[in-house]
C-alpha positions, -999 to 999 in steps of 0.1 A, spaced: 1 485 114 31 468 98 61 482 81 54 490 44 57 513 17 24 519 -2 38 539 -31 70 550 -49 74 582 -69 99 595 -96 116 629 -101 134 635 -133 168 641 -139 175 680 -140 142 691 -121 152 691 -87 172 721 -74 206 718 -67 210 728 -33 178 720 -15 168 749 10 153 750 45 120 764 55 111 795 70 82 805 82 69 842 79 36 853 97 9 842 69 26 805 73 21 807 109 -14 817 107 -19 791 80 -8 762 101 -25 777 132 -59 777 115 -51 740 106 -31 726 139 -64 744 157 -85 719 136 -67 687 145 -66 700 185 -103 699 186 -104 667 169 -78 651 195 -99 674 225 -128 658 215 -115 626 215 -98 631 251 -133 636 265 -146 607 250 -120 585 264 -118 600 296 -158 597 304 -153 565 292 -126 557 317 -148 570 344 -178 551 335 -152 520 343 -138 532 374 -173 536 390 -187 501 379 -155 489 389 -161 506 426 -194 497 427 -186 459 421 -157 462 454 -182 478 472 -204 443 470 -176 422 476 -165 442 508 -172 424 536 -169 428 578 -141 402 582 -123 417 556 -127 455 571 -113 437 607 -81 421 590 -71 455 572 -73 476 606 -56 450 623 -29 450 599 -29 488 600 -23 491 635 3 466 631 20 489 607 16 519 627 24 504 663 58 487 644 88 515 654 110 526 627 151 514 629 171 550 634 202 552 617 223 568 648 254 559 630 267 591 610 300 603 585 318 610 619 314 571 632 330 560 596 364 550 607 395 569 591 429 550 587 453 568 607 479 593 585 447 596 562 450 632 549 433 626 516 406 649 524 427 679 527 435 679 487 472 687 498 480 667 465 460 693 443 470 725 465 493 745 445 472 742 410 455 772 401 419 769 393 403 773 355 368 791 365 362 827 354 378 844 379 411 834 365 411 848 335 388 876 342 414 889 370 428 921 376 458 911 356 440 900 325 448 922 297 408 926 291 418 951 263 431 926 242 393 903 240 370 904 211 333 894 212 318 883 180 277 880 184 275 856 156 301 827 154 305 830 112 322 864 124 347 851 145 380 838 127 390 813 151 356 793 146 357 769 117 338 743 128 305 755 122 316 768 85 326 733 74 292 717 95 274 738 69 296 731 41 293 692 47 260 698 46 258 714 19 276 691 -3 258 659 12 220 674 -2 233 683 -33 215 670 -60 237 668 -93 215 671 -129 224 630 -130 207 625 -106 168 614 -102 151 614 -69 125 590 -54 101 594 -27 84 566 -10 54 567 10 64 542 41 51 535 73 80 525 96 71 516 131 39 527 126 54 563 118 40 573 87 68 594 66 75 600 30 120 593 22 135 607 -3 163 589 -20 188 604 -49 197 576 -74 225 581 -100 222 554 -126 262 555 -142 273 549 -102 246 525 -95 245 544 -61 205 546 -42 209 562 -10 190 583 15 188 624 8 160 630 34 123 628 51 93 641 65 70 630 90 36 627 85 4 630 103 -17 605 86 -10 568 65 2 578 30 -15 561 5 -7 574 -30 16 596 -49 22 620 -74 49 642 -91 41 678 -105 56 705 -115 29 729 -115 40 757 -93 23 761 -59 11 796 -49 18 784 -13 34 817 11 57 799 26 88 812 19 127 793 20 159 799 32 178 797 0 212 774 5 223 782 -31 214 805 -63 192 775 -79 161 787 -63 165 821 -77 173 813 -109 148 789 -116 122 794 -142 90 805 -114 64 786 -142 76 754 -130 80 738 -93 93 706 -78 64 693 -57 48 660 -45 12 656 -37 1 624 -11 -32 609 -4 -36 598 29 -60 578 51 -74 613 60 -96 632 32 -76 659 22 -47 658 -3 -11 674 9 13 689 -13 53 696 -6 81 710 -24 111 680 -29 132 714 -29 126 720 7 144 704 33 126 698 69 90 709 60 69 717 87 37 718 71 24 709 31 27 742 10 -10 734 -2 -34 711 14 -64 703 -7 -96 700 8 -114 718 42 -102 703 79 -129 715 93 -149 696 72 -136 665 66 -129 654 104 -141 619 94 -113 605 110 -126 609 150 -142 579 162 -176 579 184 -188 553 205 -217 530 195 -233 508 206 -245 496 243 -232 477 275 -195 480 293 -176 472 260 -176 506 238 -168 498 204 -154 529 176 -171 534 146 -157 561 120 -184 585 115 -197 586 80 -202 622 68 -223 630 36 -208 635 2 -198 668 -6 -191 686 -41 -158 708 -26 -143 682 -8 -137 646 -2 -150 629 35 -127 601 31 -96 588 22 -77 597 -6 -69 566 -27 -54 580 -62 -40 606 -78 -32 619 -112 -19 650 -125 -28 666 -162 5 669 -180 -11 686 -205 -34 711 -184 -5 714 -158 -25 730 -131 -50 699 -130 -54 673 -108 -70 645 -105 -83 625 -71 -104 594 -65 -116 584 -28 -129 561 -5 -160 581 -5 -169 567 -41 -160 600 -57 -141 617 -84 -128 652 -80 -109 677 -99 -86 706 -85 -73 733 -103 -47 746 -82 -43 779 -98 -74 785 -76 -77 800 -40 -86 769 -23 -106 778 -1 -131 774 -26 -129 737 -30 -129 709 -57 -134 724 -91 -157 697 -99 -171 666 -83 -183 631 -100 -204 613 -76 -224 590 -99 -194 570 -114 -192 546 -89 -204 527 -66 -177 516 -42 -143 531 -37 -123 549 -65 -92 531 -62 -73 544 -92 -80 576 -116 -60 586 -144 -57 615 -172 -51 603 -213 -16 617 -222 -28 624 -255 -66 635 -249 -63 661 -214 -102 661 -210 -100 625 -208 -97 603 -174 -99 566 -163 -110 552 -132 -116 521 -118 -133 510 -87 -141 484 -61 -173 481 -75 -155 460 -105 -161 487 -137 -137 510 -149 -153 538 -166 -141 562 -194 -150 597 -197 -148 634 -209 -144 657 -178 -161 687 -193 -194 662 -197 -195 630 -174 -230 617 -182 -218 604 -217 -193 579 -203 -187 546 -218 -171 514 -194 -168 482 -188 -175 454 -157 -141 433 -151 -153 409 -129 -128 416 -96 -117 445 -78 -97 470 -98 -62 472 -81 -44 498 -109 -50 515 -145 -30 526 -169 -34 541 -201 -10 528 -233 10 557 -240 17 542 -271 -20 539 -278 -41 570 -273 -74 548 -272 -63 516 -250 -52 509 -215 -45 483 -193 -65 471 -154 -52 451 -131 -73 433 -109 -74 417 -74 -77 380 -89 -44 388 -105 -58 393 -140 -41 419 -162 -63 434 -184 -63 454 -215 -96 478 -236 -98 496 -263 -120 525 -253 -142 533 -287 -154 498 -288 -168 502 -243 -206 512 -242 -223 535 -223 -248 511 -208 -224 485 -180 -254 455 -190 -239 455 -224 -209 432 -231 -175 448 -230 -150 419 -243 -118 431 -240 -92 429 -268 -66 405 -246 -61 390 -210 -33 381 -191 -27 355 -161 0 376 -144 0 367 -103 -13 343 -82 -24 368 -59 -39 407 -66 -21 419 -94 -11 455 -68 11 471 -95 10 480 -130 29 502 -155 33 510 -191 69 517 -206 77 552 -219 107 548 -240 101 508 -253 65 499 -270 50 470 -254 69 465 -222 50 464 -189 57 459 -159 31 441 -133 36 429 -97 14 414 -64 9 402 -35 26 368 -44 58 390 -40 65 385 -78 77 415 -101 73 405 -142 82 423 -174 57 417 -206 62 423 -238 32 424 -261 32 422 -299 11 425 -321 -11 442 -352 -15 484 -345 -48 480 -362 -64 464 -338 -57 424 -350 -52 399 -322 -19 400 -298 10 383 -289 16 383 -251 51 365 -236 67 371 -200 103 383 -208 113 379 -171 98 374 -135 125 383 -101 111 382 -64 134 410 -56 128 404 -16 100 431 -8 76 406 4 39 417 -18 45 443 -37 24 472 -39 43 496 -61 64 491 -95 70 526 -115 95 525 -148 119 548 -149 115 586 -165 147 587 -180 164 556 -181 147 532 -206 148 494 -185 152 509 -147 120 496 -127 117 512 -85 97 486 -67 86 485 -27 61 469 -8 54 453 28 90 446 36 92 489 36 123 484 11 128 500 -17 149 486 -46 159 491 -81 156 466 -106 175 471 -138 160 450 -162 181 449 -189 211 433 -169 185 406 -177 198 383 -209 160 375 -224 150 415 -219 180 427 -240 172 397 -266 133 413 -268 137 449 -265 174 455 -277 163 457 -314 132 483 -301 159 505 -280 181 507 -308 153 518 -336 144 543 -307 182 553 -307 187 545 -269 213 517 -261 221 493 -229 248 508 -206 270 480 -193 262 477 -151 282 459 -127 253 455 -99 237 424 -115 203 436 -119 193 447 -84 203 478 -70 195 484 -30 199 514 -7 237 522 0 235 513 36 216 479 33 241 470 5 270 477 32 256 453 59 251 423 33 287 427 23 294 425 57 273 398 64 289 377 32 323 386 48 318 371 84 300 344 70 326 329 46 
């Protein structure tokens, strides 16, 4: 497994807490992750025995087969050489420290030099003469006066996590050295500073992200490193929720620094163990299969491909999987319970991207590897309408300027874009769509949909390429003007992840198999402020000068190119 970041997430400005706190864990935490690290023993047990039988299966053929290629002559040459070995007498050292010879006068070894110097150790200063009566113990080193160095640890600390209501946070879901963890990086846009704030390690491959701010009923409790915690409104959170190669879905607080386990984990462990291999097959050479495990309506048996969360119906959310399903949570529930409902006649291949309408909550997208996107009403699936787009569906994206259209992009690099009251219910029916665009060479990996400007998107692929859009054109339906406003290979190798910006208006975050993140701001770009400068200033946002050129890369890789440019000129 190569280095690479699979998905980037934003956090808005003002969201995060100030002072990000540690976690502590009380007894219902502990019992939580018990019951789960119990789960994933007996999946590693099980797996042990598997490999070791296997091992000894070898060893004995291996035996057997030196057993047949033992013969006589060879048994004669190994005693010969054995009573070689044990008839040949050992060398004895009889030379010892008192045959080393001393030059004469040598008296280094009676420490006359060092005589006279009194010795440090505890019986010096716990003597008779020691005024005992003037010591002072101090259990706790905060206590003690004289210790400062600990106070201004903390304090450093402190002030390096703080997160000012400038700032926005990113997480990325990486895999670095085949370690799968998820960064978190702070990003202040008037500084053009992106720079490291902190991480988690992770059990399983992330695959896909999401923000919320739905608050987690999770026991796990924090300790508090300022007063933002406790004055925070509790109807809102800070949390993060990954899809992984395993089949359940993990969710963590961004507010909580050094998390040992996901406050909520969506889905049954015991359950879902899909991810032990078993042996198949026959002959010396074992080969690993991954057991396939039958559909279930409470939780997925495979991995988690896409998420979405319902702005609208906040405690929501949405999942698609490699087991061809659709699933909804609602994580106001005790999850023990499972999914709160389950589509499992949608597709045919692997969901590879699901997503709620903004402006119709009931609503949700998906699109699959079986090459249809479908659109339907959560509360009653079997009227859905869709559409067959000829390629793997890579993303989807509904207009938010458009409650009824959305844009797919596709594996052959296609971008395209439907206007759902015109799909039909029946896939054999035609489905044109209202406009097509040639975006990559390669699988179009990326797409998004500009918040704050009206037909700007964002697309990028595996032919490392990352391109703005801008489409025109009649709100009533007439026919569109598509034009690419600019195209930048920002140095990420293929790119599998472009997100705009939640509150700065031409600020694209974009990763991929390199495992860099960077930040492109687009409208350092001349053409983008010539296209989208009269929309911004209808909207009544404006362009901020920058000094960074466009691209804006983490603090510490910026600081080894300058040094870099400076020892080569």
């Amino acid at each position: 497994m190569g280095d690479l970041i699979s998905s980037i997430a934003w956090v808005k400005r003002g969201v995060s807490a100030r002072h990000p706190s540690k976690q502590q864990l009380n007894d219902a935490d502990i019992e939580r992750i018990k019951e789960i690290a119990h789960v994933e023993l007996e999946d590693a047990r099980t797996e042990l025995e598997r490999a070791n039988s296997t091992a000894q299966a070898m060893d004995k053929r291996h035996e057997e087969s030196d057993d047949n290629d033992m013969t006589g002559d060879h048994d004669d040459d190994d005693d010969d050489d054995d009573s070689a070995w044990v008839d040949e007498p050992m060398d004895e050292d009889t030379s010892g420290e008192g045959s080393i010879p001393k030059r004469n006068g040598d008296l280094s070894e009676y420490k006359l030099d060092t005589y006279d110097e009194d010795d440090d150790g505890p019986a010096s200063t716990l003597g008779p003469f020691t005024n005992i009566k003037g010591l002072q113990f101090y259990r706790d080193n905060d206590d003690d006066p004289y210790v400062t160095l600990k106070e201004d640890d903390d304090e450093l600390e402190r002030e390096e996590n703080e997160v000012l209501p400038t700032d926005n946070l990113l997480v990325t879901a990486i895999v670095e050295q085949n370690v799968p963890q998820l960064h978190f990086f702070v990003y202040d846009e008037s500084t053009e500073y992106l720079g490291p704030h902190h991480d988690l390690l992770l059990s399983s491959m992330p695959l896909c992200l999401e923000w919320l701010d739905y608050p987690i009923s999770s026991t796990a409790s924090a300790m508090d490193t300022g007063d933002d915690l406790a004055n925070s409104p509790s109807q809102f959170g800070n949390y993060i929720a990954m899809g992984t190669m395993d089949p359940e879905i993990e969710i963590f607080s961004v507010d909580l620094l050094e998390s040992v386990y996901p406050d909520l984990v969506l889905g049954n462990p015991k359950e879902t163990a899909a991810h032990v291999p078993e042996s198949a097959g026959t002959g010396k050479k074992k080969r690993k299969k991954t057991k396939h495990r039958a559909v279930s309506e409470k939780h997925h048996v495979d991995a988690v491909l896409s998420l979405s969360w319902n702005h609208a119906v906040r405690q929501m959310l949405a999942s698609g999987s490699a087991d061809r399903t659709v699933k909804l949570w609602d994580l106001s529930r005790d999850q023990k319970e499972g999914a709160f409902r389950s589509f499992e006649k949608l597709h045919k291949d692997k969901v590879q991207s699901v997503q709620w309408n903004p402006a119709e909550p009931s609503v949700l997208l998906s699109g699959s590897y079986d090459r249809t996107v479908r659109v339907f009403d959560s509360r009653a699936p079997n009227a859905s309408v869709g559409a067959i787009v000829g390629a793997d569906v890579e993303a989807i994206r509904w207009d938010p300027w458009d409650n009824h259209g959305f844009y797919v992009s596709l594996e052959n690099g296609m971008v395209v874009n439907f206007d759902a009251r015109t799909m039909p219910s029946d896939l054999n029916q035609p489905s044109p769509a209202r406009f097509t665009i040639a975006a990559h060479d390669g699988a179009a990996c990326a797409l998004d949909i500009n918040p704050h400007i009206r037909g700007c998107l964002a697309t990028a692929g595996t032919d490392k390429m990352v391109k703005i859009w801008n489409v025109q054109g009649d709100e009533s339906g007439g026919k569109r003007q598509v034009s690419l406003v600019a195209g930048r290979d920002l140095g990420l190798g293929e790119v599998f992840s472009a997100v705009w910006s939640p509150d700065d208006p031409l600020t694209l975050a974009a990763a991929g198999s390199k495992a860099k993140l960077q930040i492109w701001d687009v409208g350092a770009n001349f053409g983008a402020r010539k296209v989208f400068g009269q929309r911004l200033a209808e909207a009544g946002r404006a362009l901020k000068e920058k000094k960074s050129g466009g691209v804006i890369g983490i603090a510490d890789d910026e600081d080894d190119e300058d040094d870099d440019g400076d020892d080569e000129d």
